[in-house]
Residue frames relative to the residue before (quaternion, step in Angstrom):
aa qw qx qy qz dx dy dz
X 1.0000 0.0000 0.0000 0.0000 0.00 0.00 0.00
X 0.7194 0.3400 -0.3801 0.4716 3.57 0.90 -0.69
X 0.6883 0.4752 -0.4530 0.3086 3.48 0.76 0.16
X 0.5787 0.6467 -0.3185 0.3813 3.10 1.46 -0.22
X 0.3317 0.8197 -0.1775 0.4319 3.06 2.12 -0.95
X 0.8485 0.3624 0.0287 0.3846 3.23 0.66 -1.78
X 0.6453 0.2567 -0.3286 0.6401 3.18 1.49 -0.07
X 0.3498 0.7633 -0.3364 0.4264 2.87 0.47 0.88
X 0.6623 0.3042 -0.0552 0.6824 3.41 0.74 -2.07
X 0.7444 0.3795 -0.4257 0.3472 3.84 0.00 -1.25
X 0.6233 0.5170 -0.4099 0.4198 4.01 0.38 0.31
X 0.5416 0.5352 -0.3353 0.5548 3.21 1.40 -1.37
X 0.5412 0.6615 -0.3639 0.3703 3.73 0.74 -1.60
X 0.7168 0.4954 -0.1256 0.4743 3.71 0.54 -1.81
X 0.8157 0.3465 -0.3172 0.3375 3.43 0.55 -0.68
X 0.3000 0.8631 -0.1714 0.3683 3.08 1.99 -0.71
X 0.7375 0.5039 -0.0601 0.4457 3.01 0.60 -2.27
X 0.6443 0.6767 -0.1884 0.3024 3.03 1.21 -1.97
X 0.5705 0.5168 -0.1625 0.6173 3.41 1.18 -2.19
X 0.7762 0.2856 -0.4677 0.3119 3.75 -0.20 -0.02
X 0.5570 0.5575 -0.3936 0.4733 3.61 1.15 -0.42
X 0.6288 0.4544 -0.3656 0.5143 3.56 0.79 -0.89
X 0.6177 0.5346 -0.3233 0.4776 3.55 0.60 -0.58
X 0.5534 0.4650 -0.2730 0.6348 3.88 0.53 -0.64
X 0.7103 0.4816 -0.3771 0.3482 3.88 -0.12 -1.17
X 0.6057 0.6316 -0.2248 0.4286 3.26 1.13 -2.14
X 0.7000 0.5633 -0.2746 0.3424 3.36 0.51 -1.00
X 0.6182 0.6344 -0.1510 0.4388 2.95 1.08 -1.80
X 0.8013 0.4132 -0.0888 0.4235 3.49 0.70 -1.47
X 0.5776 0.5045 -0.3170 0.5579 3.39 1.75 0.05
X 0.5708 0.4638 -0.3618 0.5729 3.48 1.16 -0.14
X 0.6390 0.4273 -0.4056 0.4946 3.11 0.31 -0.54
X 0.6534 0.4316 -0.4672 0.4106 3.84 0.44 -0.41
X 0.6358 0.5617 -0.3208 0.4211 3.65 0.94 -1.28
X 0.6400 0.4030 -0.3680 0.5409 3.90 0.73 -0.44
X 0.5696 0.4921 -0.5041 0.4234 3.71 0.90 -0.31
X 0.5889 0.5881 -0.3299 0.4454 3.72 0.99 -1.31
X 0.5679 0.5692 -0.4484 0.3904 3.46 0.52 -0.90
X 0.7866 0.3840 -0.1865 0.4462 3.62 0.31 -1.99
X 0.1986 0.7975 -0.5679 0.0453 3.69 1.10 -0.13
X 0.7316 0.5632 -0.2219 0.3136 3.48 0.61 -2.08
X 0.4704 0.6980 -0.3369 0.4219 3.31 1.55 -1.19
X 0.6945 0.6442 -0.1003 0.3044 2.78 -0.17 -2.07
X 0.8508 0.3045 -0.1698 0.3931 3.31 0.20 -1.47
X 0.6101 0.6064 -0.3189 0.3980 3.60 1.16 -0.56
X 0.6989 0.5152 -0.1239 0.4804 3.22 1.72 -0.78
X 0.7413 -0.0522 0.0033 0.6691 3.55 1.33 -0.68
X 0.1690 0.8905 -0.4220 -0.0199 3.80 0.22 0.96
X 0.0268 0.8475 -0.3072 0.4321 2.80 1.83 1.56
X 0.7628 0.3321 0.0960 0.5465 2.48 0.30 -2.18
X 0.4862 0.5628 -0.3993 0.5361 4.16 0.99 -0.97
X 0.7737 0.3299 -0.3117 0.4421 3.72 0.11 -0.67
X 0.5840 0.3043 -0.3825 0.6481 3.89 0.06 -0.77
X 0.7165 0.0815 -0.4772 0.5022 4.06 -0.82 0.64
X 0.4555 0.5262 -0.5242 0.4907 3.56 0.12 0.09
X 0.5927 0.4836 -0.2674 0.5859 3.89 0.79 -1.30
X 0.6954 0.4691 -0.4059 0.3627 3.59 -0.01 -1.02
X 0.5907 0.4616 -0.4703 0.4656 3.66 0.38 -1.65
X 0.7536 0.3930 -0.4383 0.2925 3.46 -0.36 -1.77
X 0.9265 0.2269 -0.1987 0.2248 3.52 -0.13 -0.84
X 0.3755 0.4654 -0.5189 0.6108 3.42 1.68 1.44
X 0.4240 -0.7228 0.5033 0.2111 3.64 1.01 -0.18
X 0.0423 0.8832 -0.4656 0.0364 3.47 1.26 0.60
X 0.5880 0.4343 -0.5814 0.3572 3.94 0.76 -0.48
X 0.6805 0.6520 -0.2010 0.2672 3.30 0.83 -1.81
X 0.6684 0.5165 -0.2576 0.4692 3.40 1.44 -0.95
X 0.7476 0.4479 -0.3282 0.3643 3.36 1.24 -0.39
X 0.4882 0.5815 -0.3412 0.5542 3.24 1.63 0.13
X 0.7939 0.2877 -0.3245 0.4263 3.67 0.70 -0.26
X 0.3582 0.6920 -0.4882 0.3930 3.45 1.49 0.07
X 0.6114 0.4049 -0.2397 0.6362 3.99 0.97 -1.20
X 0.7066 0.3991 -0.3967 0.4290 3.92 -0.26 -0.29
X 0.3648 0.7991 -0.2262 0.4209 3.22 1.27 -0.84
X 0.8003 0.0953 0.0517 0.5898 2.94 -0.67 -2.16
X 0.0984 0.7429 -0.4820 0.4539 4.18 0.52 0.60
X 0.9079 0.2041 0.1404 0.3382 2.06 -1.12 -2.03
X 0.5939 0.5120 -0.3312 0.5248 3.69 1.08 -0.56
X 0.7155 0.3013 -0.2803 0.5646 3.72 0.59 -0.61
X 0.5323 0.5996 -0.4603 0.3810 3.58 0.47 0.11
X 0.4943 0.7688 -0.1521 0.3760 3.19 1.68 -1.50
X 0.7063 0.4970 0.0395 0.5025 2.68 0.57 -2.07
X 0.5080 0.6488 -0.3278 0.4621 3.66 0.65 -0.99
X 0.7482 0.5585 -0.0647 0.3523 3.19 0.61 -2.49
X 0.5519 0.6147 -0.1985 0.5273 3.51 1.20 -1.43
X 0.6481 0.4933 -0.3078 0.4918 3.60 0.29 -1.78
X 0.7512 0.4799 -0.2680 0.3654 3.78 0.86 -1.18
X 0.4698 0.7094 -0.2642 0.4542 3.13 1.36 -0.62
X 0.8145 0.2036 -0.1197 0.5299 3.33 0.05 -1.43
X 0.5400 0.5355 -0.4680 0.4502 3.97 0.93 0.03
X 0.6784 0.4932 -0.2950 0.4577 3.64 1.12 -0.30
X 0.5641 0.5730 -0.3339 0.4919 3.32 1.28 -0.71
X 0.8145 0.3283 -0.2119 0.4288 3.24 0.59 -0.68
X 0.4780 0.4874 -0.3859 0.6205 3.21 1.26 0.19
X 0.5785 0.6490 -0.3140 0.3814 3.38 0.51 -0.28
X 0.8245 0.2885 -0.0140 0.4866 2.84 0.93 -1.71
X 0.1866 -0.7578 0.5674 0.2624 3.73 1.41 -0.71
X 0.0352 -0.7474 0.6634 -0.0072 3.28 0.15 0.58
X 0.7931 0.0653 -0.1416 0.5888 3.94 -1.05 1.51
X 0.5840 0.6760 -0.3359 0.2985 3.45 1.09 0.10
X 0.4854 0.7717 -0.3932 0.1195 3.15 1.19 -0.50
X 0.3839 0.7883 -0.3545 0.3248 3.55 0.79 0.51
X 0.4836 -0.4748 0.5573 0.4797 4.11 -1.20 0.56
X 0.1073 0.8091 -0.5751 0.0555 3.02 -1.57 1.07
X 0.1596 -0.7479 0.4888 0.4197 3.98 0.43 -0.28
X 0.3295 -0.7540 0.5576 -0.1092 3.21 -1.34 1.36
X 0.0492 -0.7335 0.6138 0.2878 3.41 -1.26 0.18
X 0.5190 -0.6681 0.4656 0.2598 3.44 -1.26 1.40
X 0.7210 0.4547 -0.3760 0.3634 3.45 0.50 -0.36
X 0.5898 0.4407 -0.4836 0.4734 3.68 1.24 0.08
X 0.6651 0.4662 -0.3709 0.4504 3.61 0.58 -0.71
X 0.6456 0.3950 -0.4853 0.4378 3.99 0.74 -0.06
X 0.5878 0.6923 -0.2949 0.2971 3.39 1.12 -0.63
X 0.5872 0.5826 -0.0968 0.5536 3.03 1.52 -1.40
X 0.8582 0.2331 -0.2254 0.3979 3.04 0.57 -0.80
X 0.3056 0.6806 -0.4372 0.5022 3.85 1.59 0.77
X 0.5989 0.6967 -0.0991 0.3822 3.00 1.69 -1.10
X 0.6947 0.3979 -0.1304 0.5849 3.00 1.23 -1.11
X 0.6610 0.5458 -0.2212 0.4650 3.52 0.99 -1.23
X 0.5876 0.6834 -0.4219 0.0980 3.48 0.80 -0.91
X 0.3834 0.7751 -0.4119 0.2874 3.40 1.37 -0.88
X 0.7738 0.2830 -0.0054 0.5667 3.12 0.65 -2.10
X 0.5598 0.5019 -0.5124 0.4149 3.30 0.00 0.87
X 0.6814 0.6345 -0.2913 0.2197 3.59 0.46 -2.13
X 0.4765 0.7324 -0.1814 0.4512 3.31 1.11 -0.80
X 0.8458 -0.0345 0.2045 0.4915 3.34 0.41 -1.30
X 0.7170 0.3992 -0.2891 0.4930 3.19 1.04 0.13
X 0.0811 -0.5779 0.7956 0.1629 3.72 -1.41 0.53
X 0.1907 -0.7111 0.6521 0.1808 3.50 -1.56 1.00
X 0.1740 -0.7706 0.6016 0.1186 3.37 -1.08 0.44
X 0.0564 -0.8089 0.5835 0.0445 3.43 -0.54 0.90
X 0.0417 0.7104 -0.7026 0.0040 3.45 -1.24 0.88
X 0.1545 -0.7805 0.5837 -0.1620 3.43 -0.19 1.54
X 0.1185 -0.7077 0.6895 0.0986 3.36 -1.41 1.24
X 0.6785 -0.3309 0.4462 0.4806 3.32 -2.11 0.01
X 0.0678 -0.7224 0.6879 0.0185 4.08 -0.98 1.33
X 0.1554 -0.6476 0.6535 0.3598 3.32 -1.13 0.47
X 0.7863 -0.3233 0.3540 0.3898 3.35 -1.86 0.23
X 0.0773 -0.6745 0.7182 0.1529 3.96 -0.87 0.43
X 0.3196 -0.5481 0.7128 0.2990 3.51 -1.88 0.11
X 0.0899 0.7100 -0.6403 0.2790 3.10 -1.01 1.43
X 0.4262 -0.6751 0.5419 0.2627 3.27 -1.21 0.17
X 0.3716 -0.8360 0.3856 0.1199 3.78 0.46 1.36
X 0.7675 0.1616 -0.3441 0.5161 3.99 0.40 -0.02
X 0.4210 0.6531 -0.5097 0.3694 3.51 1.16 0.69
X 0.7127 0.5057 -0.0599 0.4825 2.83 1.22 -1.52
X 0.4431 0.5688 -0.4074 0.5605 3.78 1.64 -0.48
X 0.7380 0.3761 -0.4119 0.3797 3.81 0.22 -1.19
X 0.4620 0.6897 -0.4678 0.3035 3.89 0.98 -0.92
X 0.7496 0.5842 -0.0254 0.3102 3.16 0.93 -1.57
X 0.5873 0.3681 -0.2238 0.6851 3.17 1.79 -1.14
X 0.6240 0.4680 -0.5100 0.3626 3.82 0.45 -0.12
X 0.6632 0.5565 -0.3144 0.3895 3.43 0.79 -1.22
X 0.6295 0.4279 -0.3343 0.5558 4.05 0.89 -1.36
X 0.8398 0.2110 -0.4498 0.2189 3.56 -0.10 -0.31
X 0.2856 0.7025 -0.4443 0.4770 3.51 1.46 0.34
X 0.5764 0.4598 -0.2534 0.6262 3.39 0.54 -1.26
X 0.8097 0.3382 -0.3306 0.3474 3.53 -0.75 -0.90
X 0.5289 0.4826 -0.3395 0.6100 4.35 1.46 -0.81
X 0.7797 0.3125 -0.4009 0.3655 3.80 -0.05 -0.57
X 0.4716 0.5570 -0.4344 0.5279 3.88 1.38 0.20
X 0.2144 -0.7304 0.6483 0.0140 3.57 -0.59 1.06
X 0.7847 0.1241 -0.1016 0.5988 4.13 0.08 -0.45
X 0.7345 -0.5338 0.1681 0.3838 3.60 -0.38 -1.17
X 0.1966 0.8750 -0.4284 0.1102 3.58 -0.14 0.73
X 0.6482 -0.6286 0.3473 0.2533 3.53 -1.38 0.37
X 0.3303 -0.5773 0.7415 0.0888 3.65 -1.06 1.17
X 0.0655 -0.7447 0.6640 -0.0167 3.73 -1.57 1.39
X 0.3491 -0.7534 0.5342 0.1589 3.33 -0.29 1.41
X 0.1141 -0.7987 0.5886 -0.0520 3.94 0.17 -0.01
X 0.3422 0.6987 -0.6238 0.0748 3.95 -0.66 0.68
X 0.0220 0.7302 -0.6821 -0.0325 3.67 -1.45 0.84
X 0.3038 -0.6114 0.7108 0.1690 3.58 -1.76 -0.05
X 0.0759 -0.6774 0.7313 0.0244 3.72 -1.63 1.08
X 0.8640 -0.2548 0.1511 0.4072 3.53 -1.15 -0.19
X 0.7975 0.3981 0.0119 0.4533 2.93 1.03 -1.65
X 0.8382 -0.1158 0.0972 0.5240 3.48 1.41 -0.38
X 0.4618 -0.6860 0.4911 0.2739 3.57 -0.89 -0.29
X 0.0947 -0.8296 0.5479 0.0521 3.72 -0.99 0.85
X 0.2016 -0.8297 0.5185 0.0459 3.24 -1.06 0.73
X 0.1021 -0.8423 0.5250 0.0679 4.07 -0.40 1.55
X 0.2245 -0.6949 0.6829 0.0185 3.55 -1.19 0.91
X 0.0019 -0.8248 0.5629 -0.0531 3.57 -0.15 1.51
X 0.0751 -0.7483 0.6463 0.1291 4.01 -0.42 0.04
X 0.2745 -0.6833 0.6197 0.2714 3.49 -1.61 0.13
X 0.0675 -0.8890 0.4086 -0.1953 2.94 0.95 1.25
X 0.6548 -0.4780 0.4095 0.4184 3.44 -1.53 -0.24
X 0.2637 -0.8038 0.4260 0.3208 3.56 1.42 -0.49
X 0.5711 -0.5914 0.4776 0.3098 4.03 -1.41 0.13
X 0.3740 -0.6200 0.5996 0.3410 3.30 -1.20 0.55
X 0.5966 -0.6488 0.3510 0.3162 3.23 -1.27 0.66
X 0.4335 0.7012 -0.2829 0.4902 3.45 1.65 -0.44
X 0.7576 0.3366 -0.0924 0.5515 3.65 1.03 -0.87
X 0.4940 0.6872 -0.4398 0.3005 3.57 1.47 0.14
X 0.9094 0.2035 -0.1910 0.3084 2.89 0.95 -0.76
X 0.5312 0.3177 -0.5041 0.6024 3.45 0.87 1.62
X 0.4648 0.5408 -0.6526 0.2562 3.39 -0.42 1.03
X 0.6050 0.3972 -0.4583 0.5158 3.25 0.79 0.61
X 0.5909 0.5280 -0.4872 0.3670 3.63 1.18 0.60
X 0.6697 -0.5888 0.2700 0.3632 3.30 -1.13 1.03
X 0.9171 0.2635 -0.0743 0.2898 3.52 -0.74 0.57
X 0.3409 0.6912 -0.3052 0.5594 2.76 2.65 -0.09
X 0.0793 0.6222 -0.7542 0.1942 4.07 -1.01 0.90
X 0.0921 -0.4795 0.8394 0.2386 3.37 -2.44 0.37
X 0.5112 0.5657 -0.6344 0.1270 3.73 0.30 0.27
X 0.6868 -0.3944 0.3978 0.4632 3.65 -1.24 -0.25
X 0.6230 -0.3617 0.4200 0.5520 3.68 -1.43 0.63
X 0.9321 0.2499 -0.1217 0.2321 3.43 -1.75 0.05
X 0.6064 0.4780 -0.3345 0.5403 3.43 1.89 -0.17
X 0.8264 0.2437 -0.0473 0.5054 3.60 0.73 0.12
X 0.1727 -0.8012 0.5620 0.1109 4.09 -0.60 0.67
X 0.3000 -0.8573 0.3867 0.1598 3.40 1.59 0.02
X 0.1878 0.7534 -0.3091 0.5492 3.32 1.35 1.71
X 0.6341 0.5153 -0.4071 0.4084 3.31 0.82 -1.75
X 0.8077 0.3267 -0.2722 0.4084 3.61 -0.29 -1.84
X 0.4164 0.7509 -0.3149 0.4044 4.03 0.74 -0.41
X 0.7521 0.3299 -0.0620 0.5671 3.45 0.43 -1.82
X 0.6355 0.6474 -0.1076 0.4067 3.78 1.43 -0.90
X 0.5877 0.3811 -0.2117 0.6816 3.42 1.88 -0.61
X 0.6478 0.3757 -0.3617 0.5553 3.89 0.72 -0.74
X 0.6305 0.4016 -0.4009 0.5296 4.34 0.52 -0.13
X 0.5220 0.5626 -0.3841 0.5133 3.76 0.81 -0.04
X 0.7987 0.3473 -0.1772 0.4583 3.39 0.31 -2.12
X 0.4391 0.6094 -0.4305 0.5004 3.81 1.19 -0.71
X 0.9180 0.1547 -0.1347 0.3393 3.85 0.33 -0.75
X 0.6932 -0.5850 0.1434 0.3958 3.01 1.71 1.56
X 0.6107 0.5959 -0.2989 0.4272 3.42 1.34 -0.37
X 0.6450 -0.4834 0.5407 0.2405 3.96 -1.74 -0.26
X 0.0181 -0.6201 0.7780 0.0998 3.67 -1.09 0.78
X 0.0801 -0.7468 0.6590 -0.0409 3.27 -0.99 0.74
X 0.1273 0.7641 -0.6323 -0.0124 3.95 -1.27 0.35
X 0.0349 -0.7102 0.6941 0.1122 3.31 -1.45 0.30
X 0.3041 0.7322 -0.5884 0.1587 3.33 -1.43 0.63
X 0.3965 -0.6735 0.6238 -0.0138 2.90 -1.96 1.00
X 0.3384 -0.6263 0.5368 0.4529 3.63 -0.95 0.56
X 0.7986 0.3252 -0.3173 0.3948 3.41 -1.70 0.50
X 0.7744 0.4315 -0.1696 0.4306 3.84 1.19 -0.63
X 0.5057 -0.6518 0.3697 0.4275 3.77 1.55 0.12
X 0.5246 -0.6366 0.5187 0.2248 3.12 -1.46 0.27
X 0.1793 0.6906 -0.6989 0.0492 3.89 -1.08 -0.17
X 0.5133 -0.5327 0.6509 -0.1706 2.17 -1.26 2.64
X 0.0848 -0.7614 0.6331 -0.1105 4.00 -1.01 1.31
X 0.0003 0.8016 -0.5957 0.0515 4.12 0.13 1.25
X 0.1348 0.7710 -0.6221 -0.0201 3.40 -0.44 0.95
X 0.1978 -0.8472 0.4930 0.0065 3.15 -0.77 1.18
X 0.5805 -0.6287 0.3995 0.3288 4.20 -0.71 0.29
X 0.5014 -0.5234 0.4858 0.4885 4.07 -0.63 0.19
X 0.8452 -0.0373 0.0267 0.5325 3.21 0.58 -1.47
X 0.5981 -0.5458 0.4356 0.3934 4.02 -1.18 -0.51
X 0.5910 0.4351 -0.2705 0.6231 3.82 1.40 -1.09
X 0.5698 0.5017 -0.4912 0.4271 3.79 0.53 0.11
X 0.6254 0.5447 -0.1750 0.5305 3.55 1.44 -1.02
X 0.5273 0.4350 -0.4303 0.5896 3.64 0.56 -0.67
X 0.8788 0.2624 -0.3090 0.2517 2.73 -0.82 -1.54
X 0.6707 0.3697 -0.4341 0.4744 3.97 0.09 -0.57
């Protein structure tokens, strides 16, 4: 991933560079028309030959219109670019490449980031709502905890059949800090509540599902001392309940 990372940015880098020279030029070359406009009157009294056939040009390059989209343009191109840069900064946040280590984290950049990544499969059918409290940092292991997150949103986003709303939901108690992922989903039968966190257990259809995600998602939870929790109802969505410790030597030791 970090190498992929990197070839990545050093093109983006190149084009980046590129869009600003072209930008600078555009400019340049638009003054240079506006001082032509200026001498128009000149011009035309002297050769009004030639005043007409560029008179022809403007109209049929559309010269006002082109100079309005020359700025929207380069915009919207660096905006692009902007978006990308954001792209692959999440990915790698995402992943921590060499990172696998205890670390103290903020949860709200790693859910962000990882909305980020997910968004594809979501936009469609999802509205996200976030209601975020003040979190202190936890020590955690951050692209462990990134996949929790991408398992849970895209669950959430498969049990939404037409269009509905994913609630992002964060809070802090004494001892630590929890995070709920609600959907207005199709919700669980109660028959199936309690083994969907076993490995390999799914109601999706052969081939839509490997029944792993929520599985691998309780052991990255219990690995970090903390609580998968869920509630749900058929017809009434689901909400997914991550409570997690401040720290891990607070856990040992008591």
């Amino acid at each position: 991933a970090a190498g992929v990372a990197h070839e990545i940015n050093n093109p983006i880098g190149y084009v980046s560079a590129n869009l600003g020279t072209l930008s600078e030029y555009a400019a340049d070359l638009l003054k240079l028309v506006a001082a032509y406009e200026e001498a128009e009157a000149a011009i035309g009294s002297a050769a009004p030959q030639q005043l007409a056939a560029i008179r022809r040009i403007k109209q049929d390059v559309a010269l006002d219109a082109l100079r309005s989209d020359i700025a929207d343009l380069g915009s919207e191109t660096g905006d692009g670019l902007a978006r990308v840069r954001k792209i692959v900064q999440d990915l790698k946040d995402f992943s921590h490449v060499g990172e696998s280590r205890w670390q103290f984290a903020d949860l709200h950049h790693g859910i962000d980031s990882t909305l980020n990544i997910a968004w594809n499969e979501l936009k469609y059918k999802v509205d996200v709502i976030k209601s975020y409290a003040t979190l202190p940092e936890i020590e955690c292991l951050p692209s462990e905890l990134n996949q929790v997150f991408m398992n849970l949103f895209i669950n959430a986003a498969h049990a939404i059949k037409t269009r509905g709303e994913i609630r992002i939901t964060t809070g802090a108690d004494v001892d630590g800090v929890w995070v709920e992922v609600a959907d207005t989903g199709c919700g669980i039968a109660n028959e199936h509540l309690p083994r969907i966190f076993e490995p390999f257990f799914t109601t999706k259809p052969v081939g839509q599902g490997t029944g792993l995600g929520l599985a691998l998602s309780y052991s990255i939870v219990k690995k970090h001392n903390g609580r998968l929790d869920v509630r749900s109802a058929p017809g009434e969505g689901t909400v997914f309940r991550i409570w997690l410790p401040l720290t891990q030597g607070a856990v040992v030791a008591a």
